[in-house]
N, C-alpha and C positions, 0 to 999 in steps of 0.2 A: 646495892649499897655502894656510895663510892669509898674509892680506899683511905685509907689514914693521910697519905702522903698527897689524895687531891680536896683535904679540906685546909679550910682558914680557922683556925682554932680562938688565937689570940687576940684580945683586944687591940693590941699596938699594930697588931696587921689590918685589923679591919680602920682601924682612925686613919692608915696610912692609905689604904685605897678610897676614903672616902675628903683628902686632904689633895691627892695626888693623882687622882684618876680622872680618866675621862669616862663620861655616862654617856647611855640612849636609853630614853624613857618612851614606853606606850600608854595604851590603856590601859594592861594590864599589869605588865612589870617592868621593873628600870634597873638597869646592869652598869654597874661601875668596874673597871679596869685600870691597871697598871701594871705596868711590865717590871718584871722581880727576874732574881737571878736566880731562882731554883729552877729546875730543870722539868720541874712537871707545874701543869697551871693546880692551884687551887683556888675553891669555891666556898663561898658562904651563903648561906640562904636565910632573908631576914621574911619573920612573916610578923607584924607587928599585931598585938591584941586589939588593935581596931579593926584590922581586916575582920575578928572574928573573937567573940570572948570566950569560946568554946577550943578547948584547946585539941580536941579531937581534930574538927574542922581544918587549924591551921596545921596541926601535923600534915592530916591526907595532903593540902597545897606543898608541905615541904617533903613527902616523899614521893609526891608526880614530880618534880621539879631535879631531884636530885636524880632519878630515874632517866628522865630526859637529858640530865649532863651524860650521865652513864651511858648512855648508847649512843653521845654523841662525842665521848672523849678523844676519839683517833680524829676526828674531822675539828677539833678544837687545837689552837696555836697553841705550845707549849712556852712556858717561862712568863704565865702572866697571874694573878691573883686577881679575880673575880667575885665580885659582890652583887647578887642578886636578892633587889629589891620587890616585893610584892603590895599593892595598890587597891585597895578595896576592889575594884571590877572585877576581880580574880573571882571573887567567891560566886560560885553555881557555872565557872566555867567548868568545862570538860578538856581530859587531859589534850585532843587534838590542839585545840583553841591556844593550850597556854604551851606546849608546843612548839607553834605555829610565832607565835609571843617570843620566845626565846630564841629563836631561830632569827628572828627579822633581824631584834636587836645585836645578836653578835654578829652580823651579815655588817649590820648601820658600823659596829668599830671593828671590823674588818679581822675579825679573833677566829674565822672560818679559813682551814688551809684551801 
């Protein structure tokens, strides 16, 4: 689970990286960024009920996901707020795939030390 201090909590944070960031989108998810002055990145993870109107479903994609930040935190840039978006193709991927998916796109905005 990540910690308190690496999530996006509030609304005025999320409008602001989605006003103010820069994205890369795949087929399967698309990552918004802005650089903030806290001193650790936080993350939000949106799974929208069209991906899935089972809410079971979108949970499991947002606890592969968050999982995947979590063992990627040391090798992620610090001082940015991150929004990670998920896109129908997600559903019946396995964790390798979306992964593989998150990895490319923060390589694409360069948020990998």
């Amino acid at each position: 689970m990540l910690a308190k201090t690496n999530r996006l909590t509030k609304d005025k944070d999320f409008n602001n990286v989605f006003k103010k960031g820069r994205s890369s989108f795949d087929k399967l998810i698309g990552i918004k960024a802005v650089p903030d002055q806290q001193e650790n990145s936080r993350f939000g993870i949106l799974v929208s009920s069209k991906i899935s109107k089972k809410a079971v479903e979108r949970n499991k994609i947002k606890r592969q996901i968050r999982e995947i930040i979590r063992l990627q935190l040391d090798k992620i840039k610090s001082g940015y707020d991150i929004v990670i978006i998920t896109l129908p193709e997600i559903l019946g991927k396995n964790y390798q795939e979306i992964e593989q998916s998150v990895d490319r796109n923060l390589q694409k905005l360069k948020l990998i030390k």
